[in-house]
LUMMAR-310758 format. One line per field, with one value per residue (C-alpha): residue in three letters; x, y, z; residue number from 1. Coordinates in Angstrom, 2 decimals. Example, Ala and Ser with C-alpha at 12.3 -4.5 7.8 and 13.67 -1.06 7.14 Angstrom:
residu: [ala	ser]
c1: [12.30	13.67]
c2: [-4.50	-1.06]
c3: [7.80	7.14]
num: [1	2]
END
This chain:
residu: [unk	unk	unk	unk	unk	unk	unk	unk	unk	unk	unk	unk	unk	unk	unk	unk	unk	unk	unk	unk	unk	unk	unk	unk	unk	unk	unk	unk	unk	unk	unk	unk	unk	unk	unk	unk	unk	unk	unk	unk	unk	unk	unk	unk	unk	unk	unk	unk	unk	unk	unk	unk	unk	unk	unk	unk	unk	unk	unk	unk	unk	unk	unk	unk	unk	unk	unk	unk	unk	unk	unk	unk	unk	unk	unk	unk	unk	unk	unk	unk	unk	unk	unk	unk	unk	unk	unk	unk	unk	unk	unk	unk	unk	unk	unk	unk	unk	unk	unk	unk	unk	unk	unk	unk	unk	unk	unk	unk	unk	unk	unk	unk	unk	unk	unk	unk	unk	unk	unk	unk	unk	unk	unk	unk	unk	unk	unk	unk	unk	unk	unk	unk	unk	unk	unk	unk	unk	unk	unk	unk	unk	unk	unk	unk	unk	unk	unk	unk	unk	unk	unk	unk	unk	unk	unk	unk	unk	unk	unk	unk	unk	unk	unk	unk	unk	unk	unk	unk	unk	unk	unk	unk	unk	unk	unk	unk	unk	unk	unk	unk	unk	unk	unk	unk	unk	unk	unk	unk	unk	unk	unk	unk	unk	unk	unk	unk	unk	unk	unk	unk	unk	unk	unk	unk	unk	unk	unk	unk	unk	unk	unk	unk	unk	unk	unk	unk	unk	unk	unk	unk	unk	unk	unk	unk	unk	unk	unk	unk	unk	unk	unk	unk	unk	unk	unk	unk	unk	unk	unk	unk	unk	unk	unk	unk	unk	unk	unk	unk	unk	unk	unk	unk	unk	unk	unk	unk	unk	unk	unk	unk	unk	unk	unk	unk	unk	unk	unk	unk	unk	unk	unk	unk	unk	unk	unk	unk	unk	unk	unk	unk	unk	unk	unk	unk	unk	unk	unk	unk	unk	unk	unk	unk	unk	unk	unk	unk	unk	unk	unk	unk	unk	unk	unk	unk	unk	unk	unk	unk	unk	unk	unk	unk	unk	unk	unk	unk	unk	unk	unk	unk	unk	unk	unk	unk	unk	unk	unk	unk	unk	unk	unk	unk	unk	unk	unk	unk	unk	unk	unk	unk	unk	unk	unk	unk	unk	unk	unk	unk	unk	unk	unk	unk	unk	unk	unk	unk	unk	unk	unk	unk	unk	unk	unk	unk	unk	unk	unk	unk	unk	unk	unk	unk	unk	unk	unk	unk	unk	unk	unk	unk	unk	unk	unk	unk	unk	unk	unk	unk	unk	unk	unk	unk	unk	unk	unk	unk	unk	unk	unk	unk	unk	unk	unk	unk	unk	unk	unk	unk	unk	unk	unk	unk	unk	unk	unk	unk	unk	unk	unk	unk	unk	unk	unk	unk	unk	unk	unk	unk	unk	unk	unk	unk	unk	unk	unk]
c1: [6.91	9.86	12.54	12.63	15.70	15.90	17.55	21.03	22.36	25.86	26.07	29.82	28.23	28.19	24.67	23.56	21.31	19.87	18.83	17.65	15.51	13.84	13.46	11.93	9.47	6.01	2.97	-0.03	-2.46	-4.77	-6.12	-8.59	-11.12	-10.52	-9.81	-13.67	-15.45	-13.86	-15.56	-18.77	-19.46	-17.72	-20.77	-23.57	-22.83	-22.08	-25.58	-28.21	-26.38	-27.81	-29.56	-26.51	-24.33	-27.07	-27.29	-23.19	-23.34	-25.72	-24.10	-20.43	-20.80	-23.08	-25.88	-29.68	-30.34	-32.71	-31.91	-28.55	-30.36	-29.68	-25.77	-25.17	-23.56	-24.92	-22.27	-23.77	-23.28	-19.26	-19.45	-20.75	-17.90	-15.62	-17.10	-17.41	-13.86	-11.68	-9.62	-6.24	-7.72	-9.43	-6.06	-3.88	-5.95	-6.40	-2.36	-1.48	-3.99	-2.26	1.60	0.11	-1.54	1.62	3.99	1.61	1.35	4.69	4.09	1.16	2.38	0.81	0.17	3.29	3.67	6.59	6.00	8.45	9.85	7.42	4.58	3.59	2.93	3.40	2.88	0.72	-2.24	-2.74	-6.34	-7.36	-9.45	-13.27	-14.43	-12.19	-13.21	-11.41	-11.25	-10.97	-10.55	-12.51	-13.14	-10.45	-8.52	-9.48	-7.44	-8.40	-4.45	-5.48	-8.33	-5.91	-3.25	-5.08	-7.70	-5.14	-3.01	-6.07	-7.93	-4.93	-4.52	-8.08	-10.44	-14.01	-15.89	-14.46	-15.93	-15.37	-16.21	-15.56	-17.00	-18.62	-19.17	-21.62	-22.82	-19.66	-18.67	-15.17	-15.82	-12.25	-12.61	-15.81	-14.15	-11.16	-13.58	-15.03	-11.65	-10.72	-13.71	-14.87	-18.25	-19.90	-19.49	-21.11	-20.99	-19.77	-16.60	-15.10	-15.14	-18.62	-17.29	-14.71	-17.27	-19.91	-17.07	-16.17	-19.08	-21.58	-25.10	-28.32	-26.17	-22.58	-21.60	-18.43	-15.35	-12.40	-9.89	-9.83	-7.24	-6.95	-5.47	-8.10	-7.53	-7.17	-10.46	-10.22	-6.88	-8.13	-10.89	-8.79	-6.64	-9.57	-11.09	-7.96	-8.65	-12.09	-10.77	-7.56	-6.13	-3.13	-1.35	-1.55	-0.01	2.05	2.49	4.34	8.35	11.42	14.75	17.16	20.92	22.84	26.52	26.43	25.61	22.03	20.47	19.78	16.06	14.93	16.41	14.32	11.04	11.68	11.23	8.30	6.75	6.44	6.03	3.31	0.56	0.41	2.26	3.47	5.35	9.21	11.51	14.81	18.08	21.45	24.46	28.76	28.55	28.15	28.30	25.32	23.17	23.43	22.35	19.37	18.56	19.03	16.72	13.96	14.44	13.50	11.09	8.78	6.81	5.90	4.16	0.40	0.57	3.16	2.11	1.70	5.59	6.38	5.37	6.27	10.11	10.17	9.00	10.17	12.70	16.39	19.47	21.75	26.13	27.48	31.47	30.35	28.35	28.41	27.59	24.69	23.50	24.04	21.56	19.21	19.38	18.62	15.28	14.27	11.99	8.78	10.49	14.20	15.82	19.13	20.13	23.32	26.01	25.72	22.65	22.69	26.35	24.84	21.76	23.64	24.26	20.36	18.52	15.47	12.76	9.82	10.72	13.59	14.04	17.02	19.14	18.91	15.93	13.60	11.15	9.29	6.28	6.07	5.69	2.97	1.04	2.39	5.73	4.06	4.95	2.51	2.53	1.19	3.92	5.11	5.67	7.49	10.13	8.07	9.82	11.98	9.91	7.41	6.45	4.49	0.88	0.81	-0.69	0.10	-1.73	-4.60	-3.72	-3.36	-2.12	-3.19	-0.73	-0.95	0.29	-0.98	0.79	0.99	1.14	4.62	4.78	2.35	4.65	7.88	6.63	4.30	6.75	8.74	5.83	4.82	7.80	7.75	4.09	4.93	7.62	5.35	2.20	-0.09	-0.77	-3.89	-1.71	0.55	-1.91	-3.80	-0.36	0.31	-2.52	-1.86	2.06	2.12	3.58]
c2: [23.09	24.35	21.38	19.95	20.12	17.87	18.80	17.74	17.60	16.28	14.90	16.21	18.88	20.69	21.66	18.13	16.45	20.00	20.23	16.02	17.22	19.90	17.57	14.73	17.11	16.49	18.12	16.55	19.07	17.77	21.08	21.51	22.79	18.64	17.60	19.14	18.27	14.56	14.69	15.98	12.78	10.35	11.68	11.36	7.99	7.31	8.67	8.00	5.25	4.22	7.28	9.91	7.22	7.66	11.33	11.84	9.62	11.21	15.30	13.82	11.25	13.22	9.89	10.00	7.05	6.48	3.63	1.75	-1.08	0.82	1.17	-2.75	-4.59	-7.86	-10.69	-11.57	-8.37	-8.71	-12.30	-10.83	-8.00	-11.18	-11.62	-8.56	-7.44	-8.62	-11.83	-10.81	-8.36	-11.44	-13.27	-10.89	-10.35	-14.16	-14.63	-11.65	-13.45	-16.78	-15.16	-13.70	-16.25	-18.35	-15.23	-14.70	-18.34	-17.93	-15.27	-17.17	-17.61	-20.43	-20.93	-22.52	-23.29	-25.24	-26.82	-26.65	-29.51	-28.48	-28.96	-25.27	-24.62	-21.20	-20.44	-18.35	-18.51	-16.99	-16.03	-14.65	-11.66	-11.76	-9.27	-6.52	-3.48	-3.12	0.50	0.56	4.31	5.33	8.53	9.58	6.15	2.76	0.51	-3.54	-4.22	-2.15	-4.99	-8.11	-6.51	-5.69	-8.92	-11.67	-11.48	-11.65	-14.48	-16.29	-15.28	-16.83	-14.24	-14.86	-11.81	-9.32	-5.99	-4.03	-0.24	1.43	5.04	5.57	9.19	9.75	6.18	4.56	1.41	0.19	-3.59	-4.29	-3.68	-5.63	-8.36	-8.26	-8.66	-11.38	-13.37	-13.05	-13.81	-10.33	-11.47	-7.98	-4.90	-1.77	1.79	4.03	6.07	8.79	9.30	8.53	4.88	4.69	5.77	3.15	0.68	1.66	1.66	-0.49	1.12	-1.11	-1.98	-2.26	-4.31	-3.02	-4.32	-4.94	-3.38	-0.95	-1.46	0.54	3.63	6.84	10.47	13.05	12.60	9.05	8.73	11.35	9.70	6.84	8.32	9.14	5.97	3.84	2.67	1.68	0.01	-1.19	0.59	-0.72	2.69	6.68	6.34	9.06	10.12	7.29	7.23	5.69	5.74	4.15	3.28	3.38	2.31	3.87	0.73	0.34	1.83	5.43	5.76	2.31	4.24	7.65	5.89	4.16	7.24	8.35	5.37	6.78	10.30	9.92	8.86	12.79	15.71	15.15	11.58	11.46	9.58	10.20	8.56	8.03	7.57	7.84	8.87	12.46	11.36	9.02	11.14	13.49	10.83	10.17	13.79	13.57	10.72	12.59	15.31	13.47	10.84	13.33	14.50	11.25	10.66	10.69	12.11	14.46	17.22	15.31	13.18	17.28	18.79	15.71	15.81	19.58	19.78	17.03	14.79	14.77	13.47	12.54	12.18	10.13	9.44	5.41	2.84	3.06	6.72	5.47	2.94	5.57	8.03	5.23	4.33	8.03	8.15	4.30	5.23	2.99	1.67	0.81	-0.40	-1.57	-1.12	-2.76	-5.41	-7.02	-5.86	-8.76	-7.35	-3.86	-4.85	-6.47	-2.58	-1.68	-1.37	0.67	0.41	-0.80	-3.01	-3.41	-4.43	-5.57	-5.97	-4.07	-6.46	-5.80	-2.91	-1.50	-1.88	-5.83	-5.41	-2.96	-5.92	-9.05	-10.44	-11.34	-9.14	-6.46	-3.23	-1.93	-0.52	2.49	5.61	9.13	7.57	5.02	2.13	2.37	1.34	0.01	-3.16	-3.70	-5.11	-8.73	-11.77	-10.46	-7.63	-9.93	-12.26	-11.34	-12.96	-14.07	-15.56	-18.67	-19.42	-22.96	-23.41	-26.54	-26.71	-26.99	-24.03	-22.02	-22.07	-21.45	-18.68	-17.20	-16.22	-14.14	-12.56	-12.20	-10.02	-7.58	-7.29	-6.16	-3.71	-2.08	-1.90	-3.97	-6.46	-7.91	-9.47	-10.45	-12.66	-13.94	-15.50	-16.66	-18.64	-20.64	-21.59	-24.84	-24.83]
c3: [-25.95	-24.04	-23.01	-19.67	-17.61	-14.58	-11.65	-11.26	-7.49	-6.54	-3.23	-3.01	-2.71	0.96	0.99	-0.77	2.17	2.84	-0.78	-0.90	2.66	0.45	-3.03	-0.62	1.12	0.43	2.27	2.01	0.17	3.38	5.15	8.03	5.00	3.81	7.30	8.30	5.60	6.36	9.72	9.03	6.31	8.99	11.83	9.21	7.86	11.27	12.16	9.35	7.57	4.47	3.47	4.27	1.85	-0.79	-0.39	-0.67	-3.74	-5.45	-4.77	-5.10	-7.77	-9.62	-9.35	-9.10	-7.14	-4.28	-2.35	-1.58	-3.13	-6.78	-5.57	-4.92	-7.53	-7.79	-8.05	-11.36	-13.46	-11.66	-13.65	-16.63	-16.77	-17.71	-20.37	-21.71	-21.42	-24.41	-23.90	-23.36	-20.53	-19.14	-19.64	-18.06	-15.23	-15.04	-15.14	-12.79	-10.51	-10.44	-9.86	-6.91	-5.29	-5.64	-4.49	-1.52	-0.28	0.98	3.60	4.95	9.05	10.81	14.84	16.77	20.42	22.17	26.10	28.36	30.67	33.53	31.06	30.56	26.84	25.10	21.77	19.29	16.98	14.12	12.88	9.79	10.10	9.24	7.08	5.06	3.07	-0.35	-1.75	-5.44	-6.83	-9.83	-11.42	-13.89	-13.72	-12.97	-11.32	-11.72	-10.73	-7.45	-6.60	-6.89	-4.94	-2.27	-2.11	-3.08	0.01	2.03	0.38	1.02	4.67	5.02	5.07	4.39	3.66	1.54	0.63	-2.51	-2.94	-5.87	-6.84	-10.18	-10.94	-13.65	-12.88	-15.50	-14.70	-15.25	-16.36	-15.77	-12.42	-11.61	-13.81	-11.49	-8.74	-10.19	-10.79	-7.05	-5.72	-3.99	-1.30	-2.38	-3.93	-3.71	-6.31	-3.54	-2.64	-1.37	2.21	2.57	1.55	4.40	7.41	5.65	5.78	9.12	10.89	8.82	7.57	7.10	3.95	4.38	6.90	9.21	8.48	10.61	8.17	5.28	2.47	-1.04	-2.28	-2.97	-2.94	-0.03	0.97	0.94	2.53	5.53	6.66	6.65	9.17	11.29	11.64	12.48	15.64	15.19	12.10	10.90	7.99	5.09	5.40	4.38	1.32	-0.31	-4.11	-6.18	-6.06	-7.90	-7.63	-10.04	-9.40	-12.39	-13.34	-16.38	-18.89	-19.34	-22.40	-21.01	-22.99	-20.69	-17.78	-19.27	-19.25	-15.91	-14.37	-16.65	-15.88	-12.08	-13.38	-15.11	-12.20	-11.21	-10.67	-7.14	-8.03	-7.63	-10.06	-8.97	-10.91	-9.06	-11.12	-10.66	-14.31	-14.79	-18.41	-18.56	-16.28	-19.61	-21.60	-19.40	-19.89	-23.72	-23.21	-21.31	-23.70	-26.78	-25.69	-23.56	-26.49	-27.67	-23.61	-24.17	-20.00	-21.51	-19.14	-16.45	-16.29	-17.18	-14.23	-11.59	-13.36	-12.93	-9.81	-7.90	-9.90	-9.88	-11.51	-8.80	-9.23	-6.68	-6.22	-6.48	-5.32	-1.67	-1.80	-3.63	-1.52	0.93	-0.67	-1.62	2.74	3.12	0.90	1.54	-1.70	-2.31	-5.92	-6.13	-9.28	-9.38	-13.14	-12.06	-13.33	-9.94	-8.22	-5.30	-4.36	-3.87	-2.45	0.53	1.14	0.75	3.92	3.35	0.26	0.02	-3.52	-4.92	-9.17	-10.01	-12.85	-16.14	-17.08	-14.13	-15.27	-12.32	-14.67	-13.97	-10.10	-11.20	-12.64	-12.81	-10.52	-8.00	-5.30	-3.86	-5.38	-2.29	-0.93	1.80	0.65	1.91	3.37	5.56	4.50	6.91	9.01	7.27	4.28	1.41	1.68	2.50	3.55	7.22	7.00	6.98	10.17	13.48	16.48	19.62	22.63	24.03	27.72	29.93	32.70	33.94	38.30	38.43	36.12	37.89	41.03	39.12	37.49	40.08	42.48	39.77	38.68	42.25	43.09	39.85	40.63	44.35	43.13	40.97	44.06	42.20	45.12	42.94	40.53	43.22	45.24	42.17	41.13	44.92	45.22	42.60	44.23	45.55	48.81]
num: [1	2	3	4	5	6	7	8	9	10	11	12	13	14	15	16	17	18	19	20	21	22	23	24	25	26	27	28	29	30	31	32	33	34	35	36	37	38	39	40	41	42	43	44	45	46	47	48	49	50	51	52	53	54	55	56	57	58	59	60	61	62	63	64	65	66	67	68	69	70	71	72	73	74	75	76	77	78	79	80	81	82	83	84	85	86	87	88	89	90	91	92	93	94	95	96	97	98	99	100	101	102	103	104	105	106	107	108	109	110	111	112	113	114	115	116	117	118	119	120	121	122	123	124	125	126	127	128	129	130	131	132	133	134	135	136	137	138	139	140	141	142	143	144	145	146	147	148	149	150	151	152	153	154	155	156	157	158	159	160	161	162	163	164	165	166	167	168	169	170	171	172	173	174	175	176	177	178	179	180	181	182	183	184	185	186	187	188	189	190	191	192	193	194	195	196	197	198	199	200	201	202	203	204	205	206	207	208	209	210	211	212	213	214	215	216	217	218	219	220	221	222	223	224	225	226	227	228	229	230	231	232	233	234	235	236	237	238	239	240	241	242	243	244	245	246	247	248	249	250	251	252	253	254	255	256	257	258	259	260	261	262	263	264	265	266	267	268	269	270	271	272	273	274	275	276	277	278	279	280	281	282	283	284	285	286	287	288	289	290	291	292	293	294	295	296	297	298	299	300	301	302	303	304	305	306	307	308	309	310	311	312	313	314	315	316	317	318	319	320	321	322	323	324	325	326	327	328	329	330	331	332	333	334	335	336	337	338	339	340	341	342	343	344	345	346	347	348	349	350	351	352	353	354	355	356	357	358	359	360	361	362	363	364	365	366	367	368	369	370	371	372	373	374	375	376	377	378	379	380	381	382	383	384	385	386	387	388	389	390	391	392	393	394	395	396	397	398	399	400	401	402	403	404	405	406	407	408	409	410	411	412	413	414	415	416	417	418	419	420	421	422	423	424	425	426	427	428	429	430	431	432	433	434	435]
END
């Protein structure tokens, strides 16, 4: 196997943010071949319902079945996946479970409202949605880590109905997953994905029942119909391929640093891992590193091609520079392999988590912090946050005016309503003036 060299940029270099706009460039492999197919499902599910979701099932997922009563999974084979998954799965799942629950109780927001001394009140209330759809992807990987993430920040936000979809070509059955279900307390699940899944989600069959939101990661098919539903649903995000980027002084063990970034590598071949260091000298440790550990990656080809094609070894003059580039990218993973990370991440303005200290593996947020590892992607955290227990609330505005505050306010809002011509709303607040 030939080696692997990563590509080094410098950002002394003149052309350096021209070459980081090209390295950061990703295209979704979405097309208007996807993009029509996409539509076509979304109409019939939209249409026939039950029997177009059976009939996408059975040419995508390579299944036999006749009825969406065959593609429901019963709440009591999800019960019996725990116990048919070895212990220290069951235990894992069991502990990752309990971090986030107590992680996620801290974002829960509650209603607040304040009256003022003429007795009108203001405030807000915050409501929990009612039902969500949970998109689990299955095929080549499973992903029970995917179903806690997503469900555990809204069971604590207070939803009651919770949907779980998860495709199972060939009609295999991750028990991980179901267990996972089972340990969260999923309502229902059904043996469906793809976009078929979304529109069913979306727009409820005789089946499904519509949700309010869709959350969960999928493929292209998954993520565009997605996109083309928002607005009849709520959606989590589009998300991108996975990303790190590691700052580096220098001083932690460079094979650690090496399978930090396989660790992102290895999901698939468009993931960026990215290191940024002010030692030329340790970035060619890292690649000495790569170099020798690579062949001993069971996704050898995989980490391969996302290194080659999109990875980077990055020299910058120090750490401000590197904050600076980290600010530019505002990547979806951030470690700070640091001697002081909180003094650098005072500088940090943009990712979507940050790991800090040479002890903080972005492995554990994977799994088991506590934290969401549902996060934004391509750049969109800078405007954008991981998954949460907000995701899951929404909020409404509360305004009672009291009679006093009726005529204090109305003639304010009587005059910006006559500047703008909208008479209507400028009588319906002058009647209620007390003269």
């Amino acid at each position: 196997m030939t080696s692997l060299t990563v590509k080094r940029l410098s950002a002394q270099d003149d052309d350096f943010w021209s070459e980081m706009d090209q390295l950061l460039a990703w295209e979704s492999v979405s097309d208007d071949q996807v993009a029509d197919a996409v539509k076509d499902i979304l109409k019939n599910v939209r249409l026939s319902g039950d029997e177009a979701v059976v009939e996408y099932t059975n040419r995508f997922d390579r299944m036999s079945v006749e009825s969406m009563a065959e593609l429901e999974i019963p709440m009591s084979r999800m019960k019996e996946a725990l116990t048919r998954i070895p212990e220290d799965e069951r235990k894992a799942l069991e502990f990752s479970t309990e971090r986030l629950f107590a992680y996620h109780e801290h974002q829960r927001a509650e209603s607040w409202s304040y009256t003022e001394a003429d007795g009108t009140m203001l405030g807000q209330k915050v409501t929990a949605l009612d039902r969500v759809g949970l998109y689990v992807p299955g095929g080549k990987a499973s992903y029970p880590s995917s179903v806690l993430m997503n469900a555990v920040p809204a069971k604590v936000a207070g939803v009651k109905d919770i949907i779980m979809v998860v495709p199972t070509p060939d009609g295999d059955v991750n028990d991980m997953v179901l267990a996972a279900g089972a340990i969260v307390g999923v309502n229902s699940a059904f043996a469906i994905g793809g976009a078929q899944a979304v529109a069913a989600l979306a727009y409820g069959t005789e089946t499904v029942p519509q949700v309010d939101k869709i959350v969960g990661p999928g493929n292209i098919y998954v993520a565009t119909a997605k996109g083309m539903v928002f607005g009849t649903v709520g959606i989590d995000m589009i998300a991108g391929p996975s990303e790190i980027l590691v700052v580096c002084d220098g001083q932690t063990d460079p094979d650690w640093v090496a399978m930090d970034l396989f660790s992102q590598a290895e999901h698939d071949e468009d993931a960026q891992s990215i290191l940024v260091s002010p030692s030329a000298e340790f970035l060619d440790q890292v690649q000495a590193s790569i170099d020798r550990l690579l062949p001993e990656m069971e996704r050898e080809e995989i980490i391969r091609h996302s290194l080659g094609d999109r990875g980077a070894l990055v020299h910058v003059k120090d750490m401000n520079e590197a904050a600076k580039v980290v600010n530019y990218v505002a990547p979806e993973h951030l470690e700070l392999s640091v001697e002081d990370p909180e003094e650098l991440l005072e500088n940090i303005r943009h990712a979507g988590a940050v790991f800090m200290g040479r002890y903080t593996a972005e492995a554990v947020g994977d799994y088991c912090a506590g934290p969401n590892h549902v996060l934004p992607t391509s750049r969109t955290a800078r405007f954008s946050s991981p998954l949460g227990v907000y995701d899951f609330q929404k909020r409404s505005s509360l305004i009672m005016c009291s009679a006093q505050g009726a005529t204090f306010l109305g003639g304010y809002a009587s005059t910006l309503a006559r500047g703008e011509g909208l008479t209507a709303h400028a009588r319906s607040a002058e009647y209620r003036i007390k003269k």
